[in-house]
C-alpha positions as CSV (number, residue, x, y, z in Angstrom):
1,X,131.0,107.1,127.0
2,X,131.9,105.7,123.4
3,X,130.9,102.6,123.6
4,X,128.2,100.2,125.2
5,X,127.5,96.8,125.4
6,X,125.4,93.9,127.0
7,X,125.7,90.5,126.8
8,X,123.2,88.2,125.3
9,X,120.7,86.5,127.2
10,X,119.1,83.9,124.0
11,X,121.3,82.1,122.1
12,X,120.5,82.1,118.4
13,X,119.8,78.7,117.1
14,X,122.6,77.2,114.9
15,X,120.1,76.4,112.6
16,X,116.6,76.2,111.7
17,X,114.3,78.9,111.3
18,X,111.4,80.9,112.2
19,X,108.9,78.4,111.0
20,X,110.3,76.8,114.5
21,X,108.4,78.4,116.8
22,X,104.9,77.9,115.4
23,X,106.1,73.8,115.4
24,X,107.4,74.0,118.9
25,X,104.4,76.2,120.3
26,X,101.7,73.4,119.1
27,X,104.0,70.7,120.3
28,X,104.6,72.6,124.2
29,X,101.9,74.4,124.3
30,X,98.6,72.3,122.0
31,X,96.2,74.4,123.7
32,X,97.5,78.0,124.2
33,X,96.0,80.7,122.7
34,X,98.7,82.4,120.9
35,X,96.4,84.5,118.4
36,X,93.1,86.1,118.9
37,X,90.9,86.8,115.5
38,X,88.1,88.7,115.1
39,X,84.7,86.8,114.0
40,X,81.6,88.7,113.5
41,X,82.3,91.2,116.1
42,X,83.8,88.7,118.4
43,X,87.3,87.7,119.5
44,X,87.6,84.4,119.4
45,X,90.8,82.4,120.5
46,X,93.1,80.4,117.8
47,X,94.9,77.4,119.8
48,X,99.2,77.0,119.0
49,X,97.5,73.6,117.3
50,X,95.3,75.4,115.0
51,X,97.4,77.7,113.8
52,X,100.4,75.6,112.3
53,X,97.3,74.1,110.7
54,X,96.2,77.0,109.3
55,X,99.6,77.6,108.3
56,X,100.3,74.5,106.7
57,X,97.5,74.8,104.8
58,X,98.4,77.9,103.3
59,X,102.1,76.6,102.5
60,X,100.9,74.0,101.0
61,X,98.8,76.0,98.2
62,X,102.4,78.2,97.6
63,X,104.2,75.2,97.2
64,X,101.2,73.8,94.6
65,X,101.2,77.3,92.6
66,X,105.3,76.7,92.3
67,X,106.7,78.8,94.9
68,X,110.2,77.1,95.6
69,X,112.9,77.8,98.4
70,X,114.2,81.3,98.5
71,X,111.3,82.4,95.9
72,X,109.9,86.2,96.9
73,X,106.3,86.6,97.5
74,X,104.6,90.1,98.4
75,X,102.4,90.5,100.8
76,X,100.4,93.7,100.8
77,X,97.9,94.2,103.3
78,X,96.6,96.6,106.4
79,X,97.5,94.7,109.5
80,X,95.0,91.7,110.3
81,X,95.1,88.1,111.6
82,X,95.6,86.9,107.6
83,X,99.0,89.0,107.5
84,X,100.7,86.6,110.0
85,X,99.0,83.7,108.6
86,X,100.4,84.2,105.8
87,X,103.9,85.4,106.6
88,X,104.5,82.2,108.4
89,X,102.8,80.2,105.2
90,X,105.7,82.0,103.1
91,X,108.3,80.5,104.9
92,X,107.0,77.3,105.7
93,X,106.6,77.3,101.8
94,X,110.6,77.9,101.7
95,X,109.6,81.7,100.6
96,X,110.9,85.0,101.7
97,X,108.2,87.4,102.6
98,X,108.2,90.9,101.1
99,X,105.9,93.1,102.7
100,X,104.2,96.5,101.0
101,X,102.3,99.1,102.9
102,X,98.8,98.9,101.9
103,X,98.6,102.4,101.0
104,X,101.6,102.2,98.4
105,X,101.1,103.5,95.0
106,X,101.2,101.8,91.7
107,X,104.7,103.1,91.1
108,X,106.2,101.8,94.8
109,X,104.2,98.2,94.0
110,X,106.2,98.1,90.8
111,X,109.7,98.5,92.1
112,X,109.6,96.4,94.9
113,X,107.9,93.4,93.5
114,X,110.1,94.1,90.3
115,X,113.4,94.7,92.2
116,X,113.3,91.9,94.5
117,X,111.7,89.9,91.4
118,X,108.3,88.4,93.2
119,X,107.3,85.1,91.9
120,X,104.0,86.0,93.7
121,X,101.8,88.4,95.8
122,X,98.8,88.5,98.0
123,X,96.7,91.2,98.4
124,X,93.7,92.4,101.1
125,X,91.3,94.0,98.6
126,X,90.5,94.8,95.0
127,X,91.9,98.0,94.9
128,X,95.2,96.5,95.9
129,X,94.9,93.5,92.9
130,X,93.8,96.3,90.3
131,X,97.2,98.4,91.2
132,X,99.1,95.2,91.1
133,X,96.9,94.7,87.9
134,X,97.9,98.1,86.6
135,X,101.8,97.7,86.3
136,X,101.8,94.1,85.5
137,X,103.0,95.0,82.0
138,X,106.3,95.8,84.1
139,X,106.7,92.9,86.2
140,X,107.4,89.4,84.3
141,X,108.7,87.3,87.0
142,X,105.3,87.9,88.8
143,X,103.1,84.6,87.9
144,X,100.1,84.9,90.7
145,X,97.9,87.3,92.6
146,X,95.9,86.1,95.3
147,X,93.6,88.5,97.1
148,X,92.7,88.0,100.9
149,X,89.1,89.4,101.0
150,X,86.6,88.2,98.5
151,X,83.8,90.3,96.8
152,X,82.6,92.3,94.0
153,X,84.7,91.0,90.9
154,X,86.7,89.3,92.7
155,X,87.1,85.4,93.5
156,X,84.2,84.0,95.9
157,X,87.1,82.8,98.4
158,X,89.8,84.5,99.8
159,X,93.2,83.9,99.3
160,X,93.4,81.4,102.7
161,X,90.9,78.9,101.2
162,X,92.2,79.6,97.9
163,X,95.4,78.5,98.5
164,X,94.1,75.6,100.6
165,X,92.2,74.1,98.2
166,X,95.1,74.4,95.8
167,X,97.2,72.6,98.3
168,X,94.9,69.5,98.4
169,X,97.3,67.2,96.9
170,X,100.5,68.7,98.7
171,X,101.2,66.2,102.0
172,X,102.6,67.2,105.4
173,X,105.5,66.0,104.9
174,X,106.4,67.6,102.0
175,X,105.2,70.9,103.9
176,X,107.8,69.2,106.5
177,X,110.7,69.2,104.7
178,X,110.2,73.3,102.7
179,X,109.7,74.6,106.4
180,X,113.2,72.8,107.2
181,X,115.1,73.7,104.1
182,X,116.0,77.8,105.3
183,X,118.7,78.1,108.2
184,X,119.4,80.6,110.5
185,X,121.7,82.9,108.1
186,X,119.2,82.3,104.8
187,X,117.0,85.4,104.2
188,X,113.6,85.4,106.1
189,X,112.4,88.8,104.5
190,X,113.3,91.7,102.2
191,X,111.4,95.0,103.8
192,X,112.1,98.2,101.9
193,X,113.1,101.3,103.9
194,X,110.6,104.4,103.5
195,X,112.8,106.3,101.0
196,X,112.6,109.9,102.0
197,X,115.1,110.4,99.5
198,X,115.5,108.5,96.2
199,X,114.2,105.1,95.6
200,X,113.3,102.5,98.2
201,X,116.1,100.1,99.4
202,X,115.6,96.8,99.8
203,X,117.0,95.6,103.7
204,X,117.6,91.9,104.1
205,X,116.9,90.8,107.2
206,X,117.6,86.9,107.7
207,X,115.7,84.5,110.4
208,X,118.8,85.2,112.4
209,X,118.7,88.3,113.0
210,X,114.8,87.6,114.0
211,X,116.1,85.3,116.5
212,X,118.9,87.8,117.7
213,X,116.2,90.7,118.0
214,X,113.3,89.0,119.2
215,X,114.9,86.1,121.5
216,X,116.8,89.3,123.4
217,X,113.4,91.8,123.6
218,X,111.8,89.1,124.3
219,X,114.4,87.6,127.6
220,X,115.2,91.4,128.7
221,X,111.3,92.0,128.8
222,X,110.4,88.4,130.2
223,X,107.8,89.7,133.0
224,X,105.8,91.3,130.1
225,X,106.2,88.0,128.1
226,X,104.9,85.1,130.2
227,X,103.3,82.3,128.5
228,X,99.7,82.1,129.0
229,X,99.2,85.3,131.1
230,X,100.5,88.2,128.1
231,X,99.1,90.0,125.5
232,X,99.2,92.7,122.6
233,X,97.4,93.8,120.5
234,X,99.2,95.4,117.1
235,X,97.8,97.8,115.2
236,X,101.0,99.2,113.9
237,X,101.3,98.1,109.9
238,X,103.2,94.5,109.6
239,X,105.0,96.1,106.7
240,X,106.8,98.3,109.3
241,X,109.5,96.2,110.6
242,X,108.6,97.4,114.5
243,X,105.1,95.9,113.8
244,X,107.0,92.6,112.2
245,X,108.9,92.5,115.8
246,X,105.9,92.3,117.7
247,X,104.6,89.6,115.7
248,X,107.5,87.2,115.7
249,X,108.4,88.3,119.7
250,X,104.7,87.1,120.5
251,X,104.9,83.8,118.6
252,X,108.1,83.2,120.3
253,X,107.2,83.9,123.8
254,X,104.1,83.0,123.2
255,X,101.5,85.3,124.3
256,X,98.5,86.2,122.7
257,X,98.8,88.3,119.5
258,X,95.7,90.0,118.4
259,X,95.1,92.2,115.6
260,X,93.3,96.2,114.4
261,X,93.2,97.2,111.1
262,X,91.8,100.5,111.6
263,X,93.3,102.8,114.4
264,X,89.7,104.2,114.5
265,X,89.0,100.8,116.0
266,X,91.5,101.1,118.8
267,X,89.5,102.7,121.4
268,X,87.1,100.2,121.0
269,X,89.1,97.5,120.6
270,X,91.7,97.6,123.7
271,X,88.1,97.5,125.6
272,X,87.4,94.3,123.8
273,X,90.6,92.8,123.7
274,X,92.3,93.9,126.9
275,X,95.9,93.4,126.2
276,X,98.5,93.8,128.8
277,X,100.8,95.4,126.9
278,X,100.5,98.0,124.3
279,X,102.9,98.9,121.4
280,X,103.0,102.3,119.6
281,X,103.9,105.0,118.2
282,X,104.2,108.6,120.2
283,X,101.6,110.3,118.1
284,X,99.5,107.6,119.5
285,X,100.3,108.4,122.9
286,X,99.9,112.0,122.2
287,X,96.3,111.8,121.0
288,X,95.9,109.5,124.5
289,X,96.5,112.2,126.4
290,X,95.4,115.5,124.5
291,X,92.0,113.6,123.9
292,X,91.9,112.9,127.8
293,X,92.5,116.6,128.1
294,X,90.5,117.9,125.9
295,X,87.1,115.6,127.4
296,X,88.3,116.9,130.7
297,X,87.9,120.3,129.4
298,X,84.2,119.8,127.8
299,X,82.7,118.4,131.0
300,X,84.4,120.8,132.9
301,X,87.3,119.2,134.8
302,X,90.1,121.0,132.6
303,X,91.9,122.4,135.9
304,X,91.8,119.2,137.5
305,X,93.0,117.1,135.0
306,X,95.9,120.0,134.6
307,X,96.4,119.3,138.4
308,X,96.5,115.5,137.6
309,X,99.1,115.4,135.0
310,X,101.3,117.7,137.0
311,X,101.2,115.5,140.3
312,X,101.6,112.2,137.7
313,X,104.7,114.1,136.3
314,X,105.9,115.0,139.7
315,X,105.3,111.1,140.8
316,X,107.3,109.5,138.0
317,X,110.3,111.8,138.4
318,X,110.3,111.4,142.4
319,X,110.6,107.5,141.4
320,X,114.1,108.4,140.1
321,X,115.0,110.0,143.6
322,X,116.4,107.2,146.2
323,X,113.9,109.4,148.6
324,X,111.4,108.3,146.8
325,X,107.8,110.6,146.6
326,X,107.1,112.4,150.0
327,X,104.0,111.3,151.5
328,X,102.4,114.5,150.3
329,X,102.4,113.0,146.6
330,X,101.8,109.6,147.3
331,X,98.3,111.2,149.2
332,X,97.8,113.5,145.9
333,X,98.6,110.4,143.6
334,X,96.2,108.2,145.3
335,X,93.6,111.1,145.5
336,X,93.9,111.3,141.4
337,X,94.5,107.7,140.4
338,X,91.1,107.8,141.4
339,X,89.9,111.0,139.7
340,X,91.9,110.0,136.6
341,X,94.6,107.7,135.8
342,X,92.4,104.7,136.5
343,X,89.9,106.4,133.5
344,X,93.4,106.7,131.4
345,X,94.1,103.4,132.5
346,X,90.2,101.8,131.4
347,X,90.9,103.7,127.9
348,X,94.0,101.2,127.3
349,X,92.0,98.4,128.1
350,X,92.4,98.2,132.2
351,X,95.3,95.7,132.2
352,X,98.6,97.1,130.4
353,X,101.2,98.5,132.6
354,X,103.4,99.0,130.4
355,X,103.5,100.2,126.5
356,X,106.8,100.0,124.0
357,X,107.3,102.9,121.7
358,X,109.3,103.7,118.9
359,X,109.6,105.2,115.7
360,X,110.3,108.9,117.5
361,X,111.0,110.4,120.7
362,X,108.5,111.2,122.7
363,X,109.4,113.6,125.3
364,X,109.9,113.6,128.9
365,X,106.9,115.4,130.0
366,X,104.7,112.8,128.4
367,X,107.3,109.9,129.6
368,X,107.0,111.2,133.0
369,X,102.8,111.4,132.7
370,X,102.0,108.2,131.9
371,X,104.5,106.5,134.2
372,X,103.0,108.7,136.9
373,X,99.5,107.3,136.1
374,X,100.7,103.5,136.1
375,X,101.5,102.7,132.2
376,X,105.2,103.2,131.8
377,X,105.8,103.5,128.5
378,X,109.1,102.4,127.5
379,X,111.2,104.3,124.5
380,X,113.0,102.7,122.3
381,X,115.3,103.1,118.8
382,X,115.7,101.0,116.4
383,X,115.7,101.1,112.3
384,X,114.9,98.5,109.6
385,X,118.5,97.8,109.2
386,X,118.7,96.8,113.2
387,X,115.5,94.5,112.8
388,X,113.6,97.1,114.5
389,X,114.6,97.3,118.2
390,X,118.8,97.9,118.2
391,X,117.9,99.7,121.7
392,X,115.6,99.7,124.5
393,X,114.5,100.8,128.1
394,X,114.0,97.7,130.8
395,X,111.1,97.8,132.7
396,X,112.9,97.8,135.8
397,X,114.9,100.7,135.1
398,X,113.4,103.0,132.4
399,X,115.2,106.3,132.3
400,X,113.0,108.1,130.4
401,X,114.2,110.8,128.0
402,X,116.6,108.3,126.2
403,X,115.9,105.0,124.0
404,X,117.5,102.6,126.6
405,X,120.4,100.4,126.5
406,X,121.9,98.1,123.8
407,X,119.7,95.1,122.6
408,X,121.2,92.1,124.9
409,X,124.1,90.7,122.2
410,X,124.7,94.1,120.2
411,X,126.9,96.5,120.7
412,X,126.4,100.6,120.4
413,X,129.2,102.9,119.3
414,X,129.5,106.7,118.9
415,X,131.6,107.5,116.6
416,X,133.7,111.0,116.5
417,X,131.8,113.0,114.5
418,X,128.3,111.8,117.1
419,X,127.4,109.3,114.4
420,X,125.4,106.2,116.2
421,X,127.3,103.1,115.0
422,X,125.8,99.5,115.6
423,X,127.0,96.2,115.6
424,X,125.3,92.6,116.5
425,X,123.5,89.9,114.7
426,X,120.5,91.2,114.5
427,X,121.4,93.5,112.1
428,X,120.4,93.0,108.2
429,X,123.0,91.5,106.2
430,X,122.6,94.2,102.7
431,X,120.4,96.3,100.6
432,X,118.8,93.8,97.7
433,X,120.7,94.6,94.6
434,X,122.7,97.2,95.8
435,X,126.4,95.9,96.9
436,X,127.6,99.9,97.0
437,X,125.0,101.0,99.4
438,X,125.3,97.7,101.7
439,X,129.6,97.9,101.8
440,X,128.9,102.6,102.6
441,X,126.4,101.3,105.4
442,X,128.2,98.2,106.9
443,X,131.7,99.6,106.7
444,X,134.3,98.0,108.8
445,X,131.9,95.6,110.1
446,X,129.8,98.3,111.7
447,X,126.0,99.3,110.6
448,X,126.4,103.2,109.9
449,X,123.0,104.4,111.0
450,X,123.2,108.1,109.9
451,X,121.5,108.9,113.5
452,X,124.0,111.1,115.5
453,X,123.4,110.2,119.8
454,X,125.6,110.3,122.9
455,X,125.9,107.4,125.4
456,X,125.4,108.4,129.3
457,X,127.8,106.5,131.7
458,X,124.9,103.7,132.2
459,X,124.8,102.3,128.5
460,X,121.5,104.6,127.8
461,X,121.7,106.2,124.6
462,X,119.8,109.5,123.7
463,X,119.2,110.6,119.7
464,X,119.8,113.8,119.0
465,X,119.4,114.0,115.4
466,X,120.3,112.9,111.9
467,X,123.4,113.8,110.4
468,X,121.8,114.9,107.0
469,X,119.4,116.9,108.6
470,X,121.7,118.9,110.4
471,X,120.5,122.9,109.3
472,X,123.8,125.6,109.2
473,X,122.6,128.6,109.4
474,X,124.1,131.8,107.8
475,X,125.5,132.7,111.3
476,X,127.5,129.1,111.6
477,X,125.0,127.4,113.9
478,X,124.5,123.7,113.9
479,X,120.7,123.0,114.1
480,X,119.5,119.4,114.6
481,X,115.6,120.0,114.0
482,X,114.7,116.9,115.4
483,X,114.9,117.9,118.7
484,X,112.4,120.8,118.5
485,X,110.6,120.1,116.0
486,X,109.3,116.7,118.7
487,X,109.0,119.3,121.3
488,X,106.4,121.5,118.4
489,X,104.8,118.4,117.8
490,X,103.4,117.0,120.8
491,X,101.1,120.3,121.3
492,X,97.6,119.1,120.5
493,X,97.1,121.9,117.6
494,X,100.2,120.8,116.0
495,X,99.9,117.8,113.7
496,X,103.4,118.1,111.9
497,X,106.5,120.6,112.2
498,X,109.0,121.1,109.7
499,X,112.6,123.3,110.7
500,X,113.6,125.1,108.2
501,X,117.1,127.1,108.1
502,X,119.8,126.0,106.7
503,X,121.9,129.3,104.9
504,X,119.1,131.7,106.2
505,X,119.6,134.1,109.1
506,X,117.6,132.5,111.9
507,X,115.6,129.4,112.5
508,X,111.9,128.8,111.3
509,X,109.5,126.1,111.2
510,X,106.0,125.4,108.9
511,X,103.1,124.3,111.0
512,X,100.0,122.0,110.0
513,X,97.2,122.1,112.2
514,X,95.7,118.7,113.6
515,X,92.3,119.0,111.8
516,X,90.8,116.3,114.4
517,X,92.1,118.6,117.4
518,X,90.4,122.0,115.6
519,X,87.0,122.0,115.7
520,X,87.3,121.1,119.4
521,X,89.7,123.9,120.4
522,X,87.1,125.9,118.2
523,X,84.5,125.1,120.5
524,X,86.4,125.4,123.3
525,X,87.2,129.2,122.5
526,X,83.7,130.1,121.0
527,X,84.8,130.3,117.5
528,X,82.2,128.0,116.1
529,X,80.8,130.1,113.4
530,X,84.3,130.2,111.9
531,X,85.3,128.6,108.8
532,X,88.5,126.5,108.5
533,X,90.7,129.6,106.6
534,X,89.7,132.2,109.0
535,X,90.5,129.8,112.0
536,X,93.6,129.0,110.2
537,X,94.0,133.1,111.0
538,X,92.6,133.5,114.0
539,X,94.9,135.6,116.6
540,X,93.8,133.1,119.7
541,X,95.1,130.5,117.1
542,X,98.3,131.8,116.3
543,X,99.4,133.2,120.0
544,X,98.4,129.1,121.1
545,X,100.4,127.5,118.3
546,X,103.2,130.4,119.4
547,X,102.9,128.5,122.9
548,X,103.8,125.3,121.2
549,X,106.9,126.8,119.7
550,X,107.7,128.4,122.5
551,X,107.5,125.1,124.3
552,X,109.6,123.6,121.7
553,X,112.5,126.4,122.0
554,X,113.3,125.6,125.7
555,X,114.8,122.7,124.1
556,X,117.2,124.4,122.5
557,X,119.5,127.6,122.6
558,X,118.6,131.0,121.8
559,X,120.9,130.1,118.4
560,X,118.9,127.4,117.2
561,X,115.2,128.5,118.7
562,X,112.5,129.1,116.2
563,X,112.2,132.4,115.7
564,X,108.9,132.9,113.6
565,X,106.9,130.4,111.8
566,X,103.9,130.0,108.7
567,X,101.3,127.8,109.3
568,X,100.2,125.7,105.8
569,X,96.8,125.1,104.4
570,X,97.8,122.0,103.7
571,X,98.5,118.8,105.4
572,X,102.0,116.4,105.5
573,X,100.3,113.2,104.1
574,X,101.2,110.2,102.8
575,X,99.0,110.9,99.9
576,X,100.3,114.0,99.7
577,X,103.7,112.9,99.2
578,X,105.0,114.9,102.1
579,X,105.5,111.7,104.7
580,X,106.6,107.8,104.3
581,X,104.1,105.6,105.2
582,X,106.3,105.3,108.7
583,X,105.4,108.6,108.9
584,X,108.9,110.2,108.4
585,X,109.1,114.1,106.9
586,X,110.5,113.8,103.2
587,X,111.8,117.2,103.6
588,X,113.0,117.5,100.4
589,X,109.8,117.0,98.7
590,X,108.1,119.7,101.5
591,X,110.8,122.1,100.8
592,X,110.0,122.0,96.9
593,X,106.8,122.0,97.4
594,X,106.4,124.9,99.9
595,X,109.1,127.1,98.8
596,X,107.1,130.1,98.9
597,X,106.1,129.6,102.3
598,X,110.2,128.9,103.2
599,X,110.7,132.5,101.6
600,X,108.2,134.2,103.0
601,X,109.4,133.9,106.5
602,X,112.5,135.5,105.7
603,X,111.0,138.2,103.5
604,X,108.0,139.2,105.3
């Protein structure tokens, strides 16, 4: 199939805007919950009322500071319950919100508050305000910096009471009429792309194609939507646009939105929270289950739990048969739901069934695991261009190994050449500042995603790689590493995978180790007493990481398998330089910078 299609099921407002939603959820629903914040170690419940109050409050200081309509204002902080506070404030100010990841450097604050010219920022912490600080010199269009957490040299109030106290003399209704003066096709945000190659483009996204994406996630996914009985809990960055999706599809719905700053929290904080719906990441789900495993292993259970995840496997696939699981595996699943997936289930807080996930694929063995243990997770694609979400698996009929069907209203194409073409209005309308990249992407009315896929006959749409990632080898073979290099990945040792190839004689890969995941295996295998460069060399090491690429190869032809690989000292960090901070490969940059290491697996 070429071509796939769905129709809408929300109709996009023909005008207005997102600062909408927060008006009509305290006028519906006064009383709802629609956020949770946490207080001195507590959740505690904010009402629809309380927070357009909140957020009024807040517009009214941006308006005071002279913030007018369509005016950019950066917000850079780790997700938290101020982010969306904010966000909403911008726009209710008339603003257009530009988010930057926390952990950007001075040089990445510089170009994107300079390139979309920033009237304004806010900031979580000091260290953000003294980078801001640091390349002010470069940025005269940027009049104020407000920083969200007070403290040590900084203001005695946060940036919340801050701007409410410099609001004191703004009225509602003049809050009223900036929250009405955007519609539908005006820009709600400008969120710069990664940039693994080059500098950072700017994607404008408009409240439109917030509507478009959300209103249709949020209609196709209804059951795990409901009004008073949902919630999720996002610790994904709101800089990311797939964390920016979750926020506005919960305000919209509503359900309750809660928020985790530090993934170390998580564990902890699912407990607390209890969402019924989780969104993430597969590296996330990975570390579910190799940590389950792993536990299982130290007390003793490893060959149980091994029997579990084959039987949950088993389970989800029989799900896809009309014959449905024999009564042999519905015995064996009910004997381990008790044994284990209801522990699996506790560890997600007890009352998710279902998780979304995104930002890579993350296999069919782990797809088919924890659907067989009662949390479906549900793959999707997306990319900042497509408002996150441009595809999507249903909850009623996941087929897991792809990224779904169509967002409801949008339309997928492949193209000849395999390239993944979009079209719909949730797409981004152009790059800030850039009209040659915007008219090379968005040629012929169709969004170019670079992404190369196939279409089965149902609408559900697999990715297969990215066109400028394809490797040619010196033989003529076509490698897409993408494919293997997930496969690699989701072995506990491995933390990142990187193909290499491309005019060499046969395929290879550079390893990093997961440093969390070490020590344990150390344990495990009695090599303690080892230090990190000799476990780094350790023969049991090596032959298990060979069982992760060998794992990974079944994936592919003998052609494109991974014949030998290197494993690096180092780690693929954002710090580094090595990853974006959605956690993409630069590969040019690990190429450069491990050269050597390329060289010596076809020298040695």
């Amino acid at each position: 199939m070429r071509e796939y299609s769905l129709p809408a099921l929300y109709e996009v407002p023909a005008d207005g805007n997102l600062t909408d939603l927060i008006r009509r959820n305290a006028a519906q629903h006064p009383d709802l919950p629609v956020l949770g914040r946490k207080r001195d170690g507590r959740w505690e419940d904010v009402t629809a009322t309380a927070f357009l109050s909140e957020v009024r409050e807040a517009a009214k200081g941006l308006i005071a500071a002279g913030v007018e309509p369509g005016d950019r204002v950066g917000l850079m902080s780790r997700t938290r319950y101020e982010w969306t506070l904010l966000d909403f404030a911008i726009w209710s100010a008339g603003g257009v919100t530009v988010p930057i990841f926390e952990t950007s450097s001075p040089e990445q604050i510089a170009w994107i508050l300079g390139d979309s010219d920033a009237v304004a920022c806010l900031v979580e912490t000091g260290a953000h305000a003294a980078a801001v600080d640091s390349v002010r010199d470069r940025l005269p269009g940027l009049r104020d910096v407000w920083r969200i957490e007070p403290g040590p040299g900084g203001p005695d109030e946060g940036a919340v009471a801050q701007l409410a106290a410099l609001g004191a003399g703004i009225s509602d209704e003049k809050v009223e009429e900036r929250s009405s003066i955007a519609d539908a096709d005006s820009p709600a945000t400008i969120v710069y792309t990664s940039g693994t190659t080059g500098r950072p483009k700017g994607c404008v996204l408009t409240h439109r194609s917030f509507f478009a994406e959300c209103g249709n996630v949020v209609e196709r996914l209804r059951p795990m939507f409901r009004p008073g009985e949902g919630s999720v809990l996002l610790f994904l960055p709101v800089a990311h646009v797939f964390g920016r999706l979750v926020q506005v599809a919960a305000v919209m719905a509503p359900i309750k939105l809660g928020h985790v700053s530090d993934i170390k929290d998580l564990t902890t904080e699912l407990g607390a929270f209890r969402p019924t719906m989780v969104l993430g990441v597969p590296r996330v789900f990975e570390k579910v289950f190799n940590s389950a495993r792993a536990q299982a292993v130290a007390d003793g259970k490893g060959k149980i739990f091994d029997r579990a995840a084959r039987v949950a496997g088993a389970y989800s696939r029989s799900l896809d048969d009309p014959a449905g699981p024999s009564l042999k595996l519905r015995f064996q699943h009910k004997v381990f739901d008790k044994l284990v997936y209801s522990k699996l289930r506790a560890v997600l807080g007890g009352r998710a069934t279902h998780a979304i996930s995104g930002g890579a694929p993350l296999g069919e063995r782990l797809g088919h695991f924890f659907r067989g243990v009662g949390f479906t997770v549900l793959e999707g694609y997306g990319l900042t261009e497509s408002c996150a979400a441009t595809a999507f698996n249903p909850y009623d009929r996941p087929k897991i190994g792809t990224v779904g069907q169509p967002l409801p209203g949008s339309v997928v194409r492949i193209a000849d050449d395999g390239e993944v073409l979009l079209h719909g209005e949730h797409l981004f309308t152009g790059y800030w500042n850039n009209q040659q990249a915007s008219e090379e992407a968005l040629a012929d009315g169709w969004f170019h995603t670079g992404d190369l896929g196939t279409l089965d006959v149902d609408g559900y749409l697999s990715i297969t790689g990215r066109k400028k990632e394809i490797l040619v080898t010196a033989g003529g073979k076509n490698v897409a590493p993408a494919v293997i290099e997930d496969r690699i990945r989701a072995h506990a040792l491995v933390a990142e995978c990187m193909v290499v190839g491309d005019g060499r004689p046969f395929v290879g890969a550079l390893l990093t180790v997961d440093e969390d995941f070490l020590p344990r295996w150390a344990a495990e295998h009695g090599k303690q007493g080892l230090g990190h460069e000799q476990l780094l060399e350790d023969p049991d090491l090596l032959a298990e990481l060979q069982t992760a690429v060998d794992e990974g190869n079944q994936a592919v032809s003998r052609a494109e398998s991974v014949r030998k690989f290197r494993v690096l000292r180092a780690q693929f960090t954002e710090d580094s330089g090595h990853v974006t901070p959605s956690l993409k490969l630069k590969r040019g940059v690990v190429a450069k910078d491990f050269a050597d290491e390329i060289e010596a697996l076809y020298t040695a």
